[in-house]
N, CA, C and O atoms as a DFTB+ gen file, in Angstrom:
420 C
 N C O
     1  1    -297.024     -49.254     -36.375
     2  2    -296.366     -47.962     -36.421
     3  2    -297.144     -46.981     -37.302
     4  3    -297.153     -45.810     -36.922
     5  1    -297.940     -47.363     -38.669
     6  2    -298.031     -46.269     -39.131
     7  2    -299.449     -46.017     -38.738
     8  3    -299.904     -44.925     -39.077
     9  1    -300.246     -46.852     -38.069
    10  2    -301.539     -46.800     -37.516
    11  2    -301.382     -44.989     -36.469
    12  3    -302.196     -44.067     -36.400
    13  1    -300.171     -45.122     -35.913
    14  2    -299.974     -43.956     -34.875
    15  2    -299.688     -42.738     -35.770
    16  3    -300.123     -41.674     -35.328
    17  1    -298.995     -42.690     -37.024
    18  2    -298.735     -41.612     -37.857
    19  2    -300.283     -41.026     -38.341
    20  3    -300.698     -39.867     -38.315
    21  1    -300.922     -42.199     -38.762
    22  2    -302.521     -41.938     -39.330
    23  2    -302.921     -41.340     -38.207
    24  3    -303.547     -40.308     -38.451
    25  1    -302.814     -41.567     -37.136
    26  2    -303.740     -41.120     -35.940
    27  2    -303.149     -39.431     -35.887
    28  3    -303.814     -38.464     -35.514
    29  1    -302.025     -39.419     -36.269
    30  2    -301.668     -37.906     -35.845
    31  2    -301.841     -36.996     -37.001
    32  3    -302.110     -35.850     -36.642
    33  1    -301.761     -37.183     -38.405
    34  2    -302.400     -36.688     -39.444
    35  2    -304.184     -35.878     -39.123
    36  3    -304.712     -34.766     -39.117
    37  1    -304.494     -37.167     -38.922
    38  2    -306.147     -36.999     -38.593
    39  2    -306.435     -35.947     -37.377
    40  3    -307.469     -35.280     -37.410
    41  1    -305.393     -35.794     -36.176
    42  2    -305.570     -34.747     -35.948
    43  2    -306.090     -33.675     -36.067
    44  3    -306.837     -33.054     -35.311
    45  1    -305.601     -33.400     -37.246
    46  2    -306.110     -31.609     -37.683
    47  2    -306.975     -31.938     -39.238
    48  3    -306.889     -32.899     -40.002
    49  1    -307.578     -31.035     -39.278
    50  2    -308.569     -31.516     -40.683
    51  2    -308.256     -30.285     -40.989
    52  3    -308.564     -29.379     -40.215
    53  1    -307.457     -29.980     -42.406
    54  2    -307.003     -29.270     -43.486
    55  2    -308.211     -29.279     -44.889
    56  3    -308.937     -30.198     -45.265
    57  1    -308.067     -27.963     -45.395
    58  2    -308.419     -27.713     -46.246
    59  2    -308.091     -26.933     -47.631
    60  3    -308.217     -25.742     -47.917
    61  1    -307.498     -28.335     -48.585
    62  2    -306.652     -27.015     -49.487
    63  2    -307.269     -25.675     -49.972
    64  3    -308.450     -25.413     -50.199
    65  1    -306.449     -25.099     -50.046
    66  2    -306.694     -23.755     -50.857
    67  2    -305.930     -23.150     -51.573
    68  3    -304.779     -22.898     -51.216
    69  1    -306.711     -22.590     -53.399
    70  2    -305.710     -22.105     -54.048
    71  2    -305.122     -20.974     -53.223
    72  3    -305.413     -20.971     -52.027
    73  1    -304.251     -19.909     -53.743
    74  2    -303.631     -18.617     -53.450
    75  2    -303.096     -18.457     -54.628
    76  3    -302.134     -19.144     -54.972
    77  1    -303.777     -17.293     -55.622
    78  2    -303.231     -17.472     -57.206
    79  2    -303.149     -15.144     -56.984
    80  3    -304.031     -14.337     -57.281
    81  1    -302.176     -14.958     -56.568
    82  2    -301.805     -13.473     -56.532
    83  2    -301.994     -13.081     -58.022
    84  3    -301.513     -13.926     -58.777
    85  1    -302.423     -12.289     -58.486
    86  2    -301.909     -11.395     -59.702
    87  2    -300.834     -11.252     -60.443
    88  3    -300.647     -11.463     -61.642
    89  1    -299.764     -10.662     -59.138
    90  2    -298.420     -10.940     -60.180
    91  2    -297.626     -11.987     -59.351
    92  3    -296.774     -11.634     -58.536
    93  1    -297.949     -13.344     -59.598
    94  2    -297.257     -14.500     -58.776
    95  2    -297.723     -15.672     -59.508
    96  3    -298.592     -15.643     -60.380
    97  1    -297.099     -16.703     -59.105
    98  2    -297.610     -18.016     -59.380
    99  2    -298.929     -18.686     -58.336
   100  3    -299.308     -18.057     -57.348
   101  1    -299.382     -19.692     -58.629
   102  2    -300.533     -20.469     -57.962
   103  2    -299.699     -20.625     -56.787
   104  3    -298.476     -20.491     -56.840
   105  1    -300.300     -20.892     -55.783
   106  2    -299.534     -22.281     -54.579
   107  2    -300.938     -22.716     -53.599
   108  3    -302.064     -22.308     -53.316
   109  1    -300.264     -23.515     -53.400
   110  2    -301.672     -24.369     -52.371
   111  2    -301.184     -23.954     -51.148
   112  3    -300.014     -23.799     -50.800
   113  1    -302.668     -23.721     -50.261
   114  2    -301.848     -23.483     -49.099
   115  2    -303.209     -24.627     -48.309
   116  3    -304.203     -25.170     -48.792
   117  1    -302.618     -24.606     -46.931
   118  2    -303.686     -25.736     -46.343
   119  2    -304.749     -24.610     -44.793
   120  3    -304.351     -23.812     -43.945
   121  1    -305.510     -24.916     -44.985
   122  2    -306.693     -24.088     -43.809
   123  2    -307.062     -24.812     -43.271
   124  3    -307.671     -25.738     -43.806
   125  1    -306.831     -24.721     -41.664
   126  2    -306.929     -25.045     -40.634
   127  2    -307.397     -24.357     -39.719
   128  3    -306.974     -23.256     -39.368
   129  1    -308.748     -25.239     -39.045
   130  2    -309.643     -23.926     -38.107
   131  2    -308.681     -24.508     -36.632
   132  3    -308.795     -23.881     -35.579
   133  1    -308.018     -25.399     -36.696
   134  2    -307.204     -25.914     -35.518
   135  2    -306.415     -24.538     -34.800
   136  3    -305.807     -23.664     -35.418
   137  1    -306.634     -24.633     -33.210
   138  2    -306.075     -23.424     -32.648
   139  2    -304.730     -23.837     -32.390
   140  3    -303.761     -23.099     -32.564
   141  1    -304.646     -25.430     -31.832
   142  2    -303.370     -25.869     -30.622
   143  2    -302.166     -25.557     -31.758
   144  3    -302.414     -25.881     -32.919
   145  1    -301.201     -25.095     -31.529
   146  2    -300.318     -25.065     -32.801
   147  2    -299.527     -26.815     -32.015
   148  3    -299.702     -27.930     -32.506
   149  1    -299.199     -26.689     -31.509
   150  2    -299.031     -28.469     -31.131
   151  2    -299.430     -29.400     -32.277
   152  3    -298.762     -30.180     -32.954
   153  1    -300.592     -29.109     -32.282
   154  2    -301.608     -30.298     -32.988
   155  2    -301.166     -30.100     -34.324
   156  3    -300.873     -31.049     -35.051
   157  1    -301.071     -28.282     -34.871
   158  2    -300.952     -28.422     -36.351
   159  2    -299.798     -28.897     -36.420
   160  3    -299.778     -29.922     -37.101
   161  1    -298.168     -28.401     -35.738
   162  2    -297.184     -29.232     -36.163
   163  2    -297.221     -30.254     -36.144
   164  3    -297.213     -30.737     -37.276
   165  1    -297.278     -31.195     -35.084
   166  2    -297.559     -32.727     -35.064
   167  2    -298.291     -33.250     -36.543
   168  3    -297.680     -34.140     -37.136
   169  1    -299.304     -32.846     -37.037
   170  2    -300.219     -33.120     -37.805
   171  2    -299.225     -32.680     -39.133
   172  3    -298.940     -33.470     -40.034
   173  1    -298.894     -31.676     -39.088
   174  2    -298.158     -31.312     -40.546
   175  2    -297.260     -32.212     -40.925
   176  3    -297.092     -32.680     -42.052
   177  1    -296.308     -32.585     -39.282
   178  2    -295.514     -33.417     -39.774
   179  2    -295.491     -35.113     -40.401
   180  3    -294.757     -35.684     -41.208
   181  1    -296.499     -35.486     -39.708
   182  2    -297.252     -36.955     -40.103
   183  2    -297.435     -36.951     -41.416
   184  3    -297.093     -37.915     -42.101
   185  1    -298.042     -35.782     -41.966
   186  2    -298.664     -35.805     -43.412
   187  2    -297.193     -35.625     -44.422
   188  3    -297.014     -36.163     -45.515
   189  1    -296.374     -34.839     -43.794
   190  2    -295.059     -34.810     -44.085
   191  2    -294.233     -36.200     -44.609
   192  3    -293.675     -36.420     -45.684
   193  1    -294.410     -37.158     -43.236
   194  2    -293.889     -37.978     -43.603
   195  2    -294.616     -39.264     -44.141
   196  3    -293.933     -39.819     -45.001
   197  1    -295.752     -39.864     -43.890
   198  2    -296.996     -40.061     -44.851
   199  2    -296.810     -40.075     -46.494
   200  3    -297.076     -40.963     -47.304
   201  1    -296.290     -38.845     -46.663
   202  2    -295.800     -38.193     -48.005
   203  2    -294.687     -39.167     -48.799
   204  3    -294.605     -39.892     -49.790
   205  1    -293.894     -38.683     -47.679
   206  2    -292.635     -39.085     -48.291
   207  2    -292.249     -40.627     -48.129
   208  3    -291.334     -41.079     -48.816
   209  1    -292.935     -41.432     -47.231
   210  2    -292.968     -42.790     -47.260
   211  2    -293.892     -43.759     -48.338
   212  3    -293.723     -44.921     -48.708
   213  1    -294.946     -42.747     -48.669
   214  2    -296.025     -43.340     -50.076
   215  2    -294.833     -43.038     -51.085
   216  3    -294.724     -43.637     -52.155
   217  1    -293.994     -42.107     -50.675
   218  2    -293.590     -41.484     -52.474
   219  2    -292.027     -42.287     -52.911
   220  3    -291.434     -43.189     -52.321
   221  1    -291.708     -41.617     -54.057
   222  2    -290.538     -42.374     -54.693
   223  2    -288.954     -42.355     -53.907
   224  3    -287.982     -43.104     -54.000
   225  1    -289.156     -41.447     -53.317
   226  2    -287.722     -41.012     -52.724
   227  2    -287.768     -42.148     -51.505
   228  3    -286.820     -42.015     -50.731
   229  1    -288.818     -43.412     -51.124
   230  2    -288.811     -44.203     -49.994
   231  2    -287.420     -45.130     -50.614
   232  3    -286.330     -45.385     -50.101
   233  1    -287.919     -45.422     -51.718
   234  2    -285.974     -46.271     -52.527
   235  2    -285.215     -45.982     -51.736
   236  3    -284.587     -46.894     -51.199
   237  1    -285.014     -44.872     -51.421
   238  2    -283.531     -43.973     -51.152
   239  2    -283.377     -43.661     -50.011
   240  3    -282.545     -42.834     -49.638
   241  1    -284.017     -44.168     -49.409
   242  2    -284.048     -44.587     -47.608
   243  2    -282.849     -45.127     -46.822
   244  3    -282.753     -46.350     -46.722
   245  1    -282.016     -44.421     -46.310
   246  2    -280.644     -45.613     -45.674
   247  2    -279.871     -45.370     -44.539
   248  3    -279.205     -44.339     -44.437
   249  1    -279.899     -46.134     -43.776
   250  2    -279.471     -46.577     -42.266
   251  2    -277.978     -45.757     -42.534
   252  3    -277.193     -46.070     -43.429
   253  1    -277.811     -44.858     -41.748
   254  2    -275.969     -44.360     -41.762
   255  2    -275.045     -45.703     -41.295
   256  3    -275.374     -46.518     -40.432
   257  1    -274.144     -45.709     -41.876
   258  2    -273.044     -46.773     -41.647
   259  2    -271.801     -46.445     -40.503
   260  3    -270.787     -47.094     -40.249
   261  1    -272.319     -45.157     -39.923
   262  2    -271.037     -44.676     -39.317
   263  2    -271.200     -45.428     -37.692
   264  3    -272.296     -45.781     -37.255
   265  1    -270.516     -45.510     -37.291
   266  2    -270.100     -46.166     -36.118
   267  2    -271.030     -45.255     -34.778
   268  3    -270.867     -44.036     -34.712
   269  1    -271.724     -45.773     -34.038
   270  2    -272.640     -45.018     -33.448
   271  2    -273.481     -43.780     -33.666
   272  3    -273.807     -43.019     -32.756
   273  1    -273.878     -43.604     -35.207
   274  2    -274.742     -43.265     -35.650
   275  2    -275.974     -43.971     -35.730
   276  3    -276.014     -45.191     -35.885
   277  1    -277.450     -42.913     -35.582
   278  2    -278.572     -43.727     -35.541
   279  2    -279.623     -43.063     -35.939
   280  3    -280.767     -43.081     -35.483
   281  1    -278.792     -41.964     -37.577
   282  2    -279.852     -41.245     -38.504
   283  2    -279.770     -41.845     -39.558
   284  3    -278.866     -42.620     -39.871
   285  1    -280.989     -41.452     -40.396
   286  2    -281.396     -42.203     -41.816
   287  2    -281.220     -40.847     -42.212
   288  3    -281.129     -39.687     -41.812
   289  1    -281.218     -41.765     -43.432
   290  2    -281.194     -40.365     -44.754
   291  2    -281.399     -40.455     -46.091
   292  3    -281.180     -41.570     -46.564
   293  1    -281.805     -39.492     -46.940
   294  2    -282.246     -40.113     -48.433
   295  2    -280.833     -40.008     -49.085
   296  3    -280.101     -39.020     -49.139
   297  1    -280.610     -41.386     -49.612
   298  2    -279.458     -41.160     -50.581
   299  2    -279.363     -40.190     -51.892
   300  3    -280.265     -40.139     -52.727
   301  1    -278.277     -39.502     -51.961
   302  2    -278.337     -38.226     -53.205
   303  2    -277.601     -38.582     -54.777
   304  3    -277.846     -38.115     -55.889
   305  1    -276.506     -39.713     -54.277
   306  2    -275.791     -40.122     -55.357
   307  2    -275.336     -41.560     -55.174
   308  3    -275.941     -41.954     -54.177
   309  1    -274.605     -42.495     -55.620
   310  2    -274.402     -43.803     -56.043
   311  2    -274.051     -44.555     -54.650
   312  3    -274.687     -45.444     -54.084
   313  1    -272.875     -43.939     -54.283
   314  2    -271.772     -43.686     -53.085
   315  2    -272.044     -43.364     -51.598
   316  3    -271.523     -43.822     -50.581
   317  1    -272.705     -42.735     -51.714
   318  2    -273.108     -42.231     -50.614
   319  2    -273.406     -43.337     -49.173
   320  3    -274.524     -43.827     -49.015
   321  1    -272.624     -43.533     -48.511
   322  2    -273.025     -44.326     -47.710
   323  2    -272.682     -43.690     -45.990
   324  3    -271.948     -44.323     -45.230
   325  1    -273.283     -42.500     -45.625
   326  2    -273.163     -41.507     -44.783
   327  2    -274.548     -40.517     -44.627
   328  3    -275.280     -40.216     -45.570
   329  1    -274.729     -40.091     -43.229
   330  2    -275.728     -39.127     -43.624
   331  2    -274.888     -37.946     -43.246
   332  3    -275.650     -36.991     -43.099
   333  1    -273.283     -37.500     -42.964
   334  2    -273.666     -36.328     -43.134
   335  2    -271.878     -36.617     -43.439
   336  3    -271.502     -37.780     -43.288
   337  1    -270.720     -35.450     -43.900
   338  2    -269.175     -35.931     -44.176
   339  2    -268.877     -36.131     -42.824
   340  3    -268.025     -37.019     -42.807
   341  1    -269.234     -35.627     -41.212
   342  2    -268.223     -36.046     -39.996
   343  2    -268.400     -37.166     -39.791
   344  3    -267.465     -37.693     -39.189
   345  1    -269.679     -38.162     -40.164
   346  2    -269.718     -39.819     -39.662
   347  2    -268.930     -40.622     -41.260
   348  3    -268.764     -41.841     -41.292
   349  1    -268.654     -40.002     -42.082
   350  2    -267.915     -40.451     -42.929
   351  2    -266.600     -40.854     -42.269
   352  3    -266.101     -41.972     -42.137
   353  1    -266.006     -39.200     -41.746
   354  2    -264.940     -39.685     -41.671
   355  2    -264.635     -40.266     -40.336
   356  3    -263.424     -40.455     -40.231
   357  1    -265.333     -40.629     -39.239
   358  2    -265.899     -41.603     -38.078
   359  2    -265.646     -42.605     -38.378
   360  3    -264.666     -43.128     -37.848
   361  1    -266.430     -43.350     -39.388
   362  2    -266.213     -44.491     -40.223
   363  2    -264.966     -44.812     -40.832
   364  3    -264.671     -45.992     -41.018
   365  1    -264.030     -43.675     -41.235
   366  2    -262.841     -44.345     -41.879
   367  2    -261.706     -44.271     -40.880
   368  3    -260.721     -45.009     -40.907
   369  1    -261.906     -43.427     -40.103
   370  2    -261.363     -43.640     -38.756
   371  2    -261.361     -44.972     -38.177
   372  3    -260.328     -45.622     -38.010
   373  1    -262.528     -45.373     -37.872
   374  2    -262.878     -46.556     -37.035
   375  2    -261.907     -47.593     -38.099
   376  3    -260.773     -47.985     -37.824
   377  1    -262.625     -47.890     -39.284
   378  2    -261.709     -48.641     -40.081
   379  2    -259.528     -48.586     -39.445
   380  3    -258.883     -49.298     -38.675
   381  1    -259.258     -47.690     -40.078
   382  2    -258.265     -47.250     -39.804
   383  2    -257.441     -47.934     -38.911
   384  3    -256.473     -48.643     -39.185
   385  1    -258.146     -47.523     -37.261
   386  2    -258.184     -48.070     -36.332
   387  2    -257.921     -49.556     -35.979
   388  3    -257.063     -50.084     -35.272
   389  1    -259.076     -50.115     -36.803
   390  2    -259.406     -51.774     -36.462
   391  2    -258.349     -52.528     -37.916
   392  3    -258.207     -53.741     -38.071
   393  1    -257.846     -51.651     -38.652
   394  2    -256.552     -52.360     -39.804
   395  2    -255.543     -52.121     -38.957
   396  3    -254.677     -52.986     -38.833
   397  1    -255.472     -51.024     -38.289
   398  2    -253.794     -50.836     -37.082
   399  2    -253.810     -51.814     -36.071
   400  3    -252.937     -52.547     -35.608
   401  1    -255.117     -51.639     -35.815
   402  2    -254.578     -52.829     -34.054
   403  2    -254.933     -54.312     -34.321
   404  3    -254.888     -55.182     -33.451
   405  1    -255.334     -54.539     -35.760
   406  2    -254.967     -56.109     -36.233
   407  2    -253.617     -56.579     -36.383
   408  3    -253.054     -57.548     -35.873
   409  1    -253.106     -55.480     -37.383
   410  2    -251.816     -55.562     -37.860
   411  2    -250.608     -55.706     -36.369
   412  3    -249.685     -56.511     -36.249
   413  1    -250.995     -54.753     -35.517
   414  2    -249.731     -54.725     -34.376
   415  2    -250.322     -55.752     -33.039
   416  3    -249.436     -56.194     -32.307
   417  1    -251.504     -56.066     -32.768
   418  2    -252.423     -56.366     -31.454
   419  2    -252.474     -57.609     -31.643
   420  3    -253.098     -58.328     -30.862
């Protein structure tokens, strides 16, 4: 899998560059003689996620628990076991559900 992410990074060949305005802060920006804008998104996004899979926030990586959900998401606090509040409450629904029709079924 990540052999195909590398492949789409490599795509486009970037070149940082400062941008330090006068009255502003520094920021990096990236230069690209690439025309296809295809290629640069694709490519931005690889490096995007590249990023964020080398980096610290990969910990915080987690499968949603909600009942036919099939997004990940970075966890924000202890609890959190949802990626967004409607599959939360999906989930306590479903619960709900499967404590009622034990109890009567």
């Amino acid at each position: 899998m990540y052999a195909h992410l590398n492949a789409a990074a490599a795509r486009e060949a970037v070149v940082p560059q400062l941008n330090w305005p006068s009255s502003g802060a520094p920021r990096t920006e990236m230069l690209s003689a690439e025309r296809d804008a295809g290629v640069r998104l694709v490519a931005a996004l690889a490096r995007a996620a590249i990023d964020f899979l080398s980096g610290p926030q990969r910990e915080q990586l987690r499968a949603c628990n909600a009942p036919r959900c099939v997004r990940y998401f970075v966890k924000s606090h202890g609890r959190q076991e949802w990626c967004k509040p409607s599959c939360g409450n999906r989930a306590r629904a479903a619960r709900h559900y499967q404590r009622h029709n034990a109890v009567t079924g």
